[in-house]
C-alpha positions as CSV (number, residue, x, y, z in Angstrom):
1,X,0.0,0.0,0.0
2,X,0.8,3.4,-0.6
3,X,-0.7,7.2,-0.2
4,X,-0.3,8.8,-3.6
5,X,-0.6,12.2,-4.4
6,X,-3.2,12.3,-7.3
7,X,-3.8,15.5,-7.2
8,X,-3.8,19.4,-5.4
9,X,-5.0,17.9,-2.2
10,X,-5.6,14.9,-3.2
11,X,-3.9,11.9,-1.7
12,X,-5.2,8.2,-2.2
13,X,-4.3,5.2,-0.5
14,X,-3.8,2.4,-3.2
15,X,-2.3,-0.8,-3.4
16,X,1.1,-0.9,-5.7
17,X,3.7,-3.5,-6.4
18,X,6.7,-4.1,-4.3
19,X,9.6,-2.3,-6.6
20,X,12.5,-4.8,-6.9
21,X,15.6,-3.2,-6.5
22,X,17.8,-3.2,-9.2
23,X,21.5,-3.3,-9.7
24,X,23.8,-0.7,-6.9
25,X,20.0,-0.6,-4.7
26,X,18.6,-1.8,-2.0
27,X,14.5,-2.2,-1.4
28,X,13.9,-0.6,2.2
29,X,10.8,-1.4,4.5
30,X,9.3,1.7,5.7
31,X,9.5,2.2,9.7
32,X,8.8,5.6,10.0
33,X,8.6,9.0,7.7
34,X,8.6,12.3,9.0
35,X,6.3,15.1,7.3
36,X,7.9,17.9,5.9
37,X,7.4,21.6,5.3
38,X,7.5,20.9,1.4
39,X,5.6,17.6,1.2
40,X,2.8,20.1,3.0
41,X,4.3,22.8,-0.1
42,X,3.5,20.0,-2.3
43,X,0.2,18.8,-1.2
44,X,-0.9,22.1,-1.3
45,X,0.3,23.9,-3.8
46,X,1.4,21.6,-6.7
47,X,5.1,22.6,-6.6
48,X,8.3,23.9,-4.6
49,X,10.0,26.5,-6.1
50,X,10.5,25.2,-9.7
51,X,10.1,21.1,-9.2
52,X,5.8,21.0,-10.3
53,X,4.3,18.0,-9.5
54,X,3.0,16.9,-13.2
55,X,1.5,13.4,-12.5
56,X,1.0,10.7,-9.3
57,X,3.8,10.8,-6.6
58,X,4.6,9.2,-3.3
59,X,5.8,12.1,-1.3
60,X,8.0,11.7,2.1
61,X,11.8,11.8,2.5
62,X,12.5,11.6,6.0
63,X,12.9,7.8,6.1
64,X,13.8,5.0,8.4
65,X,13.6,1.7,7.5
66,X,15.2,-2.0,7.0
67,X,16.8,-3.7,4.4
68,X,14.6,-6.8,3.1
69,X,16.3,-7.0,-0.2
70,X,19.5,-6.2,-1.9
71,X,20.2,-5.5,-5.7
72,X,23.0,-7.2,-7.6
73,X,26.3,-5.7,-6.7
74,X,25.4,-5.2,-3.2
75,X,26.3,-7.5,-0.1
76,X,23.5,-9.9,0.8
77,X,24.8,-9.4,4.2
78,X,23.0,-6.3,4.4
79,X,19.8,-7.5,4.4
80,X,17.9,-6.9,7.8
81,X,20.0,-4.0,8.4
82,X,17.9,-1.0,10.1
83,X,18.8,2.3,8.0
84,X,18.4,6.0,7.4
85,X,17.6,6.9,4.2
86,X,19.5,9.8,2.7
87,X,16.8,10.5,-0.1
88,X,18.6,12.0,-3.2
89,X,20.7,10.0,-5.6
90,X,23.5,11.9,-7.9
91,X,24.4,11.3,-11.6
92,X,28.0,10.8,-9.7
93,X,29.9,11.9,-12.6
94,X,29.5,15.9,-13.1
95,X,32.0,18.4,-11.3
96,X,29.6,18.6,-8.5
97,X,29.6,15.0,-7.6
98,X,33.3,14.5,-8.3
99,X,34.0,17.5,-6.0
100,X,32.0,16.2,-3.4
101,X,28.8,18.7,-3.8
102,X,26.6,15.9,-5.0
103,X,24.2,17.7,-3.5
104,X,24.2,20.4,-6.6
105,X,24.3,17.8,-8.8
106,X,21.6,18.9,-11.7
107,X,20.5,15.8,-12.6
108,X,20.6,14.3,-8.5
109,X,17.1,12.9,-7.9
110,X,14.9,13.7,-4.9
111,X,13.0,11.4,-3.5
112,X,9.3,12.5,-3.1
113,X,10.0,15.4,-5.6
114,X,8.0,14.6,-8.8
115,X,9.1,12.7,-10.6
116,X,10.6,10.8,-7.9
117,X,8.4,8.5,-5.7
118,X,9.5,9.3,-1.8
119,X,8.6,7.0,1.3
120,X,4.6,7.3,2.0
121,X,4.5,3.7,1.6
122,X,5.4,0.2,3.0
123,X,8.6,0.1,1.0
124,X,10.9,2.3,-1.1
125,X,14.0,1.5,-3.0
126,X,17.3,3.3,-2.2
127,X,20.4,3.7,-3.3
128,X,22.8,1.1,-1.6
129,X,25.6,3.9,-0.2
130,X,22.7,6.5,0.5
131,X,21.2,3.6,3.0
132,X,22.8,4.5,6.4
133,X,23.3,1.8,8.8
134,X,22.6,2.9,12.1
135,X,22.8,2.0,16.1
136,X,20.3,-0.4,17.2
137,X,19.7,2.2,20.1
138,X,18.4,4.3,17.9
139,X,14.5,4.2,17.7
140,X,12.6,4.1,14.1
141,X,11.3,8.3,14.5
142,X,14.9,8.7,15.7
143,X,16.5,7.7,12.6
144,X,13.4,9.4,10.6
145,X,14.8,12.1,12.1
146,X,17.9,12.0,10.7
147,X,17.0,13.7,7.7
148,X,16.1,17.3,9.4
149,X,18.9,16.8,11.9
150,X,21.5,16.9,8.5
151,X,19.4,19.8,7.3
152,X,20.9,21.5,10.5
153,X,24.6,19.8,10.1
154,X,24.2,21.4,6.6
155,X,23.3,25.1,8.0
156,X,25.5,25.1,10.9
157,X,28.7,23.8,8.4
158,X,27.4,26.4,5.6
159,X,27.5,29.0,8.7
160,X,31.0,27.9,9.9
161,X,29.5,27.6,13.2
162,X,32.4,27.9,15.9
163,X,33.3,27.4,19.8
164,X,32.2,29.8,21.6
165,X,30.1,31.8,19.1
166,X,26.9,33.6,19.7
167,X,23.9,32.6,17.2
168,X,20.1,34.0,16.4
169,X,17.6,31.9,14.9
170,X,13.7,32.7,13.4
171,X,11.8,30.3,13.6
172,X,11.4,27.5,16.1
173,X,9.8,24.9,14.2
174,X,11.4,21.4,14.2
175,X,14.4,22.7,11.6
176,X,14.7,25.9,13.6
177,X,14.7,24.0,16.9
178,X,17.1,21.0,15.5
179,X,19.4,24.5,14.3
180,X,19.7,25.3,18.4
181,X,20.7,21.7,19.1
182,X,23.0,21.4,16.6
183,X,24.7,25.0,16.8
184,X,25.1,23.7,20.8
185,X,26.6,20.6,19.9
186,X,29.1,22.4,17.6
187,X,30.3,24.9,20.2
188,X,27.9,27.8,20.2
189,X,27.9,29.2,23.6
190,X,24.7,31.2,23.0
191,X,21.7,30.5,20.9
192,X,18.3,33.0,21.1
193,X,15.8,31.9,18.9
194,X,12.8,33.9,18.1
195,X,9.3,32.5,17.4
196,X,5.7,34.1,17.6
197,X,4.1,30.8,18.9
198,X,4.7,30.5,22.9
199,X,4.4,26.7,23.1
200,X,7.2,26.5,20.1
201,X,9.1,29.2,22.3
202,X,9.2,26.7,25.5
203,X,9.7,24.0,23.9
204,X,12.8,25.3,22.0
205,X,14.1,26.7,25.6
206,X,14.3,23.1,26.7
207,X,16.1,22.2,23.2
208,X,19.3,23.9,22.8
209,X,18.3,27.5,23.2
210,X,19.7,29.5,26.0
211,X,16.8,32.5,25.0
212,X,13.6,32.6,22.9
213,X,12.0,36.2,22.6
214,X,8.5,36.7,21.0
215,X,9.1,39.0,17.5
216,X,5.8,40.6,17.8
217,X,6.9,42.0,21.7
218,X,10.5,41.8,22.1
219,X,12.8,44.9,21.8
220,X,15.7,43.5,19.3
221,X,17.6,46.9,20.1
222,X,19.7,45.8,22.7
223,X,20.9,43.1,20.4
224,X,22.5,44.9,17.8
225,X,25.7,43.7,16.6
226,X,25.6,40.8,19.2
227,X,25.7,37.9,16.9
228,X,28.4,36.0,15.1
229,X,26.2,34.2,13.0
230,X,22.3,34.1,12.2
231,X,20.4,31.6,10.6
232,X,16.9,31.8,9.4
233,X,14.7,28.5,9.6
234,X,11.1,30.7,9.2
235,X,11.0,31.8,5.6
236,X,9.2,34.9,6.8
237,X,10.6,38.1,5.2
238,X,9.8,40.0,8.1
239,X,11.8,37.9,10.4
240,X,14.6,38.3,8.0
241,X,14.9,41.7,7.6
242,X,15.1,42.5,11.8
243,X,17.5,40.2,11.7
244,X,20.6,41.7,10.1
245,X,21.0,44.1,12.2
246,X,21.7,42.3,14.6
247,X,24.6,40.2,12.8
248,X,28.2,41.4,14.1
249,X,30.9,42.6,11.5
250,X,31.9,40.2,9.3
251,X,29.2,38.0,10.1
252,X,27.7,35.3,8.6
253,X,24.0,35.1,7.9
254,X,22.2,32.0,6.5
255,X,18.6,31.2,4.9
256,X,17.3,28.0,5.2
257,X,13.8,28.5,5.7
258,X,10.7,28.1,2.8
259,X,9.5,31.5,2.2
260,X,9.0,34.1,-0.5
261,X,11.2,33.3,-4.0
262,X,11.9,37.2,-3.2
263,X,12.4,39.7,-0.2
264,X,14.0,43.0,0.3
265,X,17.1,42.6,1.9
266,X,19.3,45.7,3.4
267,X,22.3,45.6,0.7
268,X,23.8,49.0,2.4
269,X,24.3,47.4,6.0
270,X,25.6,43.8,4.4
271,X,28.1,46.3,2.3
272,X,29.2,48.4,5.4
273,X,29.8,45.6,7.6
274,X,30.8,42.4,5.0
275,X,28.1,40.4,6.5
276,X,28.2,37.0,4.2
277,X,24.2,36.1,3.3
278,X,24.4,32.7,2.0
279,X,21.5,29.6,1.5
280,X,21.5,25.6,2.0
281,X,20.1,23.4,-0.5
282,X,19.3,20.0,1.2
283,X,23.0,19.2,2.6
284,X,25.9,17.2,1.7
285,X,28.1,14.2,3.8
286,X,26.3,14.8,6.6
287,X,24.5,11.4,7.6
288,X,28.0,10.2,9.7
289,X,27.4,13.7,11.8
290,X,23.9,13.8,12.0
291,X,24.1,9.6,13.7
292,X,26.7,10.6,15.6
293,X,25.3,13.6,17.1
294,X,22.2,12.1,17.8
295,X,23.3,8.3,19.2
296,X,25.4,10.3,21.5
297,X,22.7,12.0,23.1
298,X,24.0,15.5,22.3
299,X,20.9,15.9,19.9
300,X,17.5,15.2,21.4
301,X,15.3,14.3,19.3
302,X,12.9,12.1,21.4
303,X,10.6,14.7,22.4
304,X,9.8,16.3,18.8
305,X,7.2,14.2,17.7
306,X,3.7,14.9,18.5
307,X,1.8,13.0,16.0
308,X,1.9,9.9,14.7
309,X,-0.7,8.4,11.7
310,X,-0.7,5.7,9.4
311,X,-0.7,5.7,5.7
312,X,-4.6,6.2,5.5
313,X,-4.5,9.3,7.3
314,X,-1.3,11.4,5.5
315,X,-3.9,14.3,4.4
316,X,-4.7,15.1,8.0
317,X,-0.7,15.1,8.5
318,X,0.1,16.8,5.8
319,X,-1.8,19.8,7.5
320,X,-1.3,19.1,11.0
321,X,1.3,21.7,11.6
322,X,-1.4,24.0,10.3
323,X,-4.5,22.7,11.7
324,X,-3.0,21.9,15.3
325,X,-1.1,25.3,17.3
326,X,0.6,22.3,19.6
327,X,2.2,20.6,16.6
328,X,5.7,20.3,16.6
329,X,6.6,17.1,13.8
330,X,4.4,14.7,12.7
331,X,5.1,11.3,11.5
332,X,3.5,8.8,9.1
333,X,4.0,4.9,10.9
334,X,3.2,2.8,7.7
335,X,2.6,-0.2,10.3
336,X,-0.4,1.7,11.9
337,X,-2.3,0.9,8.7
338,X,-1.1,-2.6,8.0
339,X,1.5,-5.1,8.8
340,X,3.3,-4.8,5.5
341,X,4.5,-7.9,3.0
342,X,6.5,-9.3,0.4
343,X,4.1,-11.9,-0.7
């Protein structure tokens, strides 16, 4: 079974052959997928920035899972191996991928970005090196949550994130809260994060955040200059705007958040103080980090989740970060529907 996107807002659950891996692949059993910001996008809208869904697609990236079957080329031995599934897969032959920026690769494919088929299903096939093993203390939503955790690796490496260095972050959603953990774990001494939502506020407090002011209230005057490094995991214009002046000399500010495909940005103060605004695409050889951070305890993820549904409910989580002001990360259990099969 699988929950295919048909449609704008349309998702059916429908029964679908079991791929067969082919030759360098792996088929996975699905454990646990995480929703995402842009499988919401996706639903929703029909498109993220210029990938437009033109026909049926599984969405879902953030993927646990275990190996039930193996491809030829790859070691049998892997079979019932629990992995985390780092969902693109690279021509591995352009500059990008022989420089070790597969992640820029402009033929890599996406998994769950039309026309790619993701994880909102009982299986998926993967690439065999993009199949991570991990610890067997590490739960199914923990390695799910692998993915957003690299997202963070990704943003704290592109922001050169340093012992002893002072960060801001908008937004404290899961990515913006995962940001605070991760900036902690790489040395970051202080870490305010901003966030209009209170719950998000506390909960971010008890995550890696040594402040969290509300934007609509706080006085960000007494800030200025303060901050080695900002990044944005919001996408709201606003929020990135009132940041910059808050970004010391020669600082380093970077986007990751969804938002506008434009905003004004103040050209004059990044001029005047060499402030260095830079984005993330996805992220790049950061699985090893991202296990390690989080099998070591020094990223928590065990409290993020506060949904869980099966495959016959993804519309309702597709929207629950929308529909429900308590939602933190929501996760699709494809064994909540049924037990699934290879026969």
């Amino acid at each position: 079974m699988a929950s295919v996107l048909t449609g704008p807002k349309t998702i059916e659950l429908t029964q679908v052959p079991v791929p067969q891996p082919k030759r360098g692949e792996v088929l996975v059993r699905v454990t646990a997928v995480g929703v995402c910001g842009s499988d919401t996008h996706f639903y929703e809208e029909g498109h993220v920035g210029d990938i437009v869904v033109q026909g049926p697609v599984l969405l879902g990236h953030e993927t646990a899972g275990e190996i039930v079957s193996v491809g030829e080329g790859v070691d049998p031995g892997r079979v019932g191996e629990r992995v985390a599934v780092e969902p693109q897969s690279p021509c591995r032959t352009c500059e990008f991928c022989k420089s070790g920026r597969y992640h820029l690769c402009r033929d890599v494919r996406f998994y769950g970005a039309w026309p790619v088929d993701g994880s909102f299903g009982e299986f998926a096939l993967v690439d065999d090196d993009f199949a991570h093993r991990v610890p067997d203390s590490l739960s199914d939503e923990a390695i799910a949550l692998l993915e957003p955790v690299s997202v963070a690796v990704h943003a704290a490496r592109r922001a050169g994130v340093f012992g002893g260095s002072r960060v801001y972050i908008t937004g404290a959603g899961p990515i913006g809260v995962l940001n605070a953990q991760v900036a902690r774990a790489f040395g970051a001494v202080e870490v305010v994060i901003s966030d209009p939502v209170e719950h998000r506020r506390e909960f971010a407090l008890k995550h890696g955040a040594t402040r969290a002011l509300d934007p609509g209230h706080a006085d960000l005057a007494p800030f200025a200059e303060q901050f080695d490094i900002y990044i944005d995991a919001s996408g709201n214009a606003h929020a990135i705007r009132s940041a910059f002046p808050l970004i010391k000399r020669g600082g380093i500010a970077v986007l990751v958040g969804m938002g506008s495909d434009e905003i004004m940005i103040p050209v004059a103060l990044l001029q005047h103080r060499e402030i260095t605004l830079t984005g993330t695409f996805r992220y790049v050889n950061t699985w090893p980090t991202a296990i390690d951070l989080v099998a070591s305890g020094r990223v928590d993820v065990s409290e993020i989740v506060t949904g869980r549904y099966g495959l016959d409910d993804v519309e309702v989580a597709l929207m629950k970060a929308k529909t429900d002001p308590l939602a933190i990360k929501t996760m699709i259990i494809p064994g909540l529907t049924q037990r699934a099969s290879l026969t």
